[in-house]
N, C-alpha and C positions, 0 to 999 in steps of 0.2 A: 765336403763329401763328394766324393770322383765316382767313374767308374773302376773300379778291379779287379782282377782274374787270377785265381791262387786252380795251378795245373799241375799234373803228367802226362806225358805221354812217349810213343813209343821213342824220344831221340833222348828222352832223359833217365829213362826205367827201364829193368830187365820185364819183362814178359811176369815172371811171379809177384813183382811187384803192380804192375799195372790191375791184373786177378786178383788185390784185394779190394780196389775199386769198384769190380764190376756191379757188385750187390745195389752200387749204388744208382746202376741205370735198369734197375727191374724196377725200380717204383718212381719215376720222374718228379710226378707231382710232387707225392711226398715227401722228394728229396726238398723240393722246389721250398714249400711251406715251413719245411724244420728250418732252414737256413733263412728263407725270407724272415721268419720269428723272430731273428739276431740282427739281423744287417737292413730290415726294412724292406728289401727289395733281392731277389736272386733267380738267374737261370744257370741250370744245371745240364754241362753240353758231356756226352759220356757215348764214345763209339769204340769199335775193336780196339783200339789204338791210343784212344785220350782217353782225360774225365777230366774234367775244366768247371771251375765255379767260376759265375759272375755276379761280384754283388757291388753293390753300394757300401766304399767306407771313406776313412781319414785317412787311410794310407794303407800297404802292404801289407806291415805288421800288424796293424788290426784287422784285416783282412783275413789275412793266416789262422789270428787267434780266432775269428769267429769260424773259418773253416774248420779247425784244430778240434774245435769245441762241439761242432756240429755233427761230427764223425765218433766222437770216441760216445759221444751221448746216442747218436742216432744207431750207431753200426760198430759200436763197441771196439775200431779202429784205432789203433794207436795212431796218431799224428808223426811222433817221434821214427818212428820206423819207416814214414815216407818220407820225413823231413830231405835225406839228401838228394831226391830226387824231382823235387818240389818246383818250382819257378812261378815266379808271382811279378805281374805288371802292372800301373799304376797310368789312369787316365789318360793320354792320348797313345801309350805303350801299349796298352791294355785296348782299344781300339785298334792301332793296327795289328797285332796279335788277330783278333777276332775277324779282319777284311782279309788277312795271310790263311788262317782254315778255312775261311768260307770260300777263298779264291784255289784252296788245295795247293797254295806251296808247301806249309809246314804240315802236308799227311806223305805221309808211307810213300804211295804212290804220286807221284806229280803229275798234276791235270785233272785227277779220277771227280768223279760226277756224287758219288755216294755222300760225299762230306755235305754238301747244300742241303740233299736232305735229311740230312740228321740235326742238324743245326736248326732247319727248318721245325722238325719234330720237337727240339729242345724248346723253344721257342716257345711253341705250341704248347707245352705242355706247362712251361710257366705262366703263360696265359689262362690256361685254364685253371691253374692253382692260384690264383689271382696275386703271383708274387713278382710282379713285372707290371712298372707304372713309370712316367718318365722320369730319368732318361733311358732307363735301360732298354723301355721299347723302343726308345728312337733308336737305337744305337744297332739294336739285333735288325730292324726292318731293314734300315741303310745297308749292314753287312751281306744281307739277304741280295739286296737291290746293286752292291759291288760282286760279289760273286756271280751275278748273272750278268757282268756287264764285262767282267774279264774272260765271262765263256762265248760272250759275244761278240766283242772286238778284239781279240787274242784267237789266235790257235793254241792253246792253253790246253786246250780239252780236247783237239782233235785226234779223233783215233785212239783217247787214252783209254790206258786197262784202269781197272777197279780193279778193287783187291780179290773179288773173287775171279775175275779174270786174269791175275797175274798166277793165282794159285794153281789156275789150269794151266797157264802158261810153265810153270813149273812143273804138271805134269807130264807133258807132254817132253821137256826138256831129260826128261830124268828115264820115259818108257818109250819114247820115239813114235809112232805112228799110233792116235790113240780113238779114231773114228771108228773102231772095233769092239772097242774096249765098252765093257758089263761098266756102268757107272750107276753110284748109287747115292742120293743126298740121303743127309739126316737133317731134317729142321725144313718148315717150309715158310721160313718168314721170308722179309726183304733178303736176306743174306742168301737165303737156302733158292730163292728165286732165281737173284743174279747168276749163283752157281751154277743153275740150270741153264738157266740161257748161255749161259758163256760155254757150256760143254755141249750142247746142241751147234752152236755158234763153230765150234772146232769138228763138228759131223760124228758127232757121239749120236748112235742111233737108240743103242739100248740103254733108257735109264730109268732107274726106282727112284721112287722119292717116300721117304718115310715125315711121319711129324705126329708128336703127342695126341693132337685133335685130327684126328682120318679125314675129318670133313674139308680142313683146310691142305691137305696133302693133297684130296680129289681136286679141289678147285685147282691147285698149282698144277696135275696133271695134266686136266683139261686145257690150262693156258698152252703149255707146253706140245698137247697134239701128239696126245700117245705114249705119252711115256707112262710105266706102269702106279701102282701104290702099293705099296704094305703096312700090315702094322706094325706096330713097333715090335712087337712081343716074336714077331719073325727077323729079329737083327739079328742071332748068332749066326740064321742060315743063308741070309743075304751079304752076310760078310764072306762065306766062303765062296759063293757065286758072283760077287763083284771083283773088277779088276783097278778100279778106283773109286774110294769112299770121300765124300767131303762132308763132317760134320758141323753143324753151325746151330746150335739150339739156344745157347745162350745158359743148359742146364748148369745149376751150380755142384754138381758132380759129373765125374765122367762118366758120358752113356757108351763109351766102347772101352772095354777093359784089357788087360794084359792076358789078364785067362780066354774071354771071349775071343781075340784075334788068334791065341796058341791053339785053342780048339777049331779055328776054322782053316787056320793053313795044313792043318792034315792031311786036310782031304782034296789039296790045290798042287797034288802034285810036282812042286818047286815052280808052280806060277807066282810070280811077283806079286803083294798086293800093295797098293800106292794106296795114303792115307794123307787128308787134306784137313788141318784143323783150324776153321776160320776162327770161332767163337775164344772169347774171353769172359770168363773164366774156359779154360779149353775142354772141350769135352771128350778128348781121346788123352789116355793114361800114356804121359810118354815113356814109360820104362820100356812099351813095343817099339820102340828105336832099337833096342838089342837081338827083336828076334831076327831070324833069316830070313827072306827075303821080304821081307817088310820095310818101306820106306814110309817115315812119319813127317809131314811139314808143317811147319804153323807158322804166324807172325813174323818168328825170329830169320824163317827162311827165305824172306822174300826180298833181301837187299840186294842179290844180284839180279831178279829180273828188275828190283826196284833202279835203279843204277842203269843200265840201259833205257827205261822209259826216260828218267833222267835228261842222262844226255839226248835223246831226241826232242825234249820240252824245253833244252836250258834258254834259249835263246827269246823264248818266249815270255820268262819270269823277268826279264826288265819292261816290258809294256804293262806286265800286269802291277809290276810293284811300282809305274807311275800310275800308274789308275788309283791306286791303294793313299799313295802317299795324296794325289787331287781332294779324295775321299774324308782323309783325315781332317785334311783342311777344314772341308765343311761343316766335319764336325766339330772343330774349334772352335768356327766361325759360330755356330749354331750354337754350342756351348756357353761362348763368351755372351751370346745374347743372351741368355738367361741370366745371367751375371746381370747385363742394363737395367733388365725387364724391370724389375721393385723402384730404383730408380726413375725412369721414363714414365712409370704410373705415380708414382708420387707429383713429380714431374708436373702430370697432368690432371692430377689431382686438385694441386693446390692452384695452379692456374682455373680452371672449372670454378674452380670455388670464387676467387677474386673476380674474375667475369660474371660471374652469378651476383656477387656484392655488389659491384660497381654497375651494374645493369639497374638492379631496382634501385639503386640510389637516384640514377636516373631518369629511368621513366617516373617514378611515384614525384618529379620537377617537372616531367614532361605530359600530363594526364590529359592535357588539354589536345595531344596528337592524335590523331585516326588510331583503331588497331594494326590499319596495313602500314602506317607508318612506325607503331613500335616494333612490327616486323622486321622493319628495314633494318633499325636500328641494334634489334636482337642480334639480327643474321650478320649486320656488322662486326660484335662482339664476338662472336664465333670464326669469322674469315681472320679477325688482327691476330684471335690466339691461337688459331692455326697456322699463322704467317709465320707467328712471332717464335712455335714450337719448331719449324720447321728443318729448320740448319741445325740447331743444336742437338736434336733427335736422332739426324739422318748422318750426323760426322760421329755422334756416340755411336749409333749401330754399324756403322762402318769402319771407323779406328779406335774409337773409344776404347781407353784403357783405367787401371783401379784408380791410377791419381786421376784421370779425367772426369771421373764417374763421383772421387771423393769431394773433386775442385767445384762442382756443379751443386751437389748437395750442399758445401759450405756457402758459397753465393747466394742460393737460393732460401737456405735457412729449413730444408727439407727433414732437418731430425731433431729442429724443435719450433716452435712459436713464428709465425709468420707476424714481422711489427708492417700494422699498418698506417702508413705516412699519409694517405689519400687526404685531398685538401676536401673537407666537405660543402665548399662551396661552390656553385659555379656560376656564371657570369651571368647578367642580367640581360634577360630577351631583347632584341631590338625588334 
């Protein structure tokens, strides 16, 4: 049993496909547990972009099949209908896959800062569903502990956009000078956050910020230093008074409709209105792609600011994918130890036990000796079988391989009956 990772994401799926996934990261834990129930152990990593199982199996194909099973039982998802866009890695694959998102080569944007912590969240949230024990925590902390170390010694991340700030960047590409411009979020989570910052960040003075709970839009307000709030229930008229909307709620319908934007460009006089759709499942109805002057972006539109970040990082992704590949090692390395471990205690086992035998055989001939002296004699017993473990121990956890590990057990007689030859005599005192 390895580690596994049955994915999609956006280099494999259209944008409708990746939307039937998204249900599955409103409930984490949830997810975490139904799957754990199958495979023993699972973390469930699910951003704009991916939705990635990691479990514990025998292979791929088992792997699939308990994803396969997991979905169509939990989320009444056919399997079948994501099958062709599927991809699934198997044990040290499956590792480096997982040090590649943490590190944001294989996201959208190359360099962006958002993947660590979402991974981090994922993590998080298998912990708290108690579906993650080892290896899979070893393996998520390391990745943790690689993506912060390819942000450290790489310029990997410098200066990079996030996807909410390539989306502005988009804006800005398509209405030209936009530090003027009425800007309005919908959603005030992480996503709706970033958005803000990054359109303050480009000298957007005037911006709304809407969100389901008022309380959590105020607080985002107040980070941001003025910018206003409304409620939701004021979206048809803040659409006609904005000049770019970024929705990111994460709702599993769309909270801005094709009627809603036709009723608000009425009265916008042939003002442009620019519309930015982070969330997945998307929350603006793309049929508004056909009215007039209405400009709608989402996911699928980000490959050419993506593609420019790109090429200003490329040169960067071979430091970071040696860092990745050192990383992996270790976790080989670490791996194959666990392989020893059963071994190596047995190992020490049966030695313990024959030093134990051969000790009272001896002192109970030697009773006539002080205690400090059957001390000596104890602590002797103890030094030879530490001596004696010591080389074969330390070249098993260093090169040891299965025929080394089997050749050692046969020798020693470690998977059955240890014969004991010991002469029960010993020599007469002088």
């Amino acid at each position: 049993m390895k580690l596994a990772v049955v994915g999609i994401n956006h280099r494999t799926a259209p944008l409708e496909v990746l939307e039937q996934l998204a249900v599955v990261g409103t409930d984490l834990e949830g997810a975490d547990k139904r799957l754990a129930a199958r495979t023993g152990q699972a973390v469930v990593l699910h951003t704009c972009n991916r939705t990635e199982f990691y479990t514990i199996a025998e292979d791929t194909q088992n792997a699939e099949e308990a994803v396969s099973e997991f979905l169509e039982e939990k989320y009444g998802i056919l399997y079948a209908s994501l099958a062709p866009y599927v991809y699934s890695y198997f044990h040290t694959d499956a590792v480096n896959h997982l040090f590649r998102v943490t590190c944001s080569l294989d996201s959208m944007i190359l360099g962006e800062s958002e993947v660590l912590g979402q991974v981090r969240e994922a993590f998080g949230a298998a912990v708290a569903a108690k579906s993650a024990s080892t290896p899979i925590t070893r393996v998520f902390h390391q990745a943790l502990r690689v993506g912060k170390r390819a942000r450290h010694e790489t310029a990997i991340g410098q200066n990079a956009l996030s996807v909410s700030y390539a989306f502005v960047e988009l804006a800005k590409r398509t209405l030209g000078d936009i530090t003027g411009a009425r800007a309005l979020v919908v959603g005030a989570g992480e996503a709706g956050k970033l958005a803000s910052v990054a359109l303050r960040n480009v000298g957007v003075e005037h911006l709304t910020v809407m969100n389901r709970t008022h309380e959590r839009a105020t607080e985002l307000a107040v980070e941001l230093d003025g910018a206003h709030v409304l409620p939701l229930d004021d979206l048809q008229v803040a659409l006609g008074d904005s000049d770019i909307v970024i929705a990111c709620t994460g709702s599993p319908d769309y909270m801005i409709t094709e009627d809603a934007v036709s009723r608000a460009i009425v009265d916008r006089a042939g003002r442009p209105l620019f519309l930015l759709d982070v969330a997945v499942p998307r929350d603006v109805d793309p049929a508004i792609k056909d009215l007039e002057s209405v400009y709608l972006a989402d996911i699928n539109d980000l490959d050419a600011v993506a593609d420019v970040n790109r090429q200003r990082r490329e040169q960067e992704v071979e430091h970071v994918e040696l860092i990745i590949e050192e990383e992996v090692r270790k976790f080989q390395s670490w791996w194959d130890g666990l392989r020893i471990i059963p071994t190596l205690a047995d190992l020490r086992r049966q030695s313990e036990s024959l030093r134990e035998r051969e000790l009272a055989r001896t002192l109970k001939r030697l009773q006539h000796l002080s205690p400090a002296d059957q001390d000596i004699i104890t602590s002797l017993s103890n030094s030879l079988v530490n001596k004696l473990l010591h080389n074969p121990v330390t070249r098993l956890k260093g090169e040891g391989n299965p025929a080394d590990i089997q050749s050692l057990r046969w020798l020693f007689r470690l998977d059955g009956d240890v014969v004991d030859n010991s002469d029960d005599t010993l020599p007469e005192q002088v």
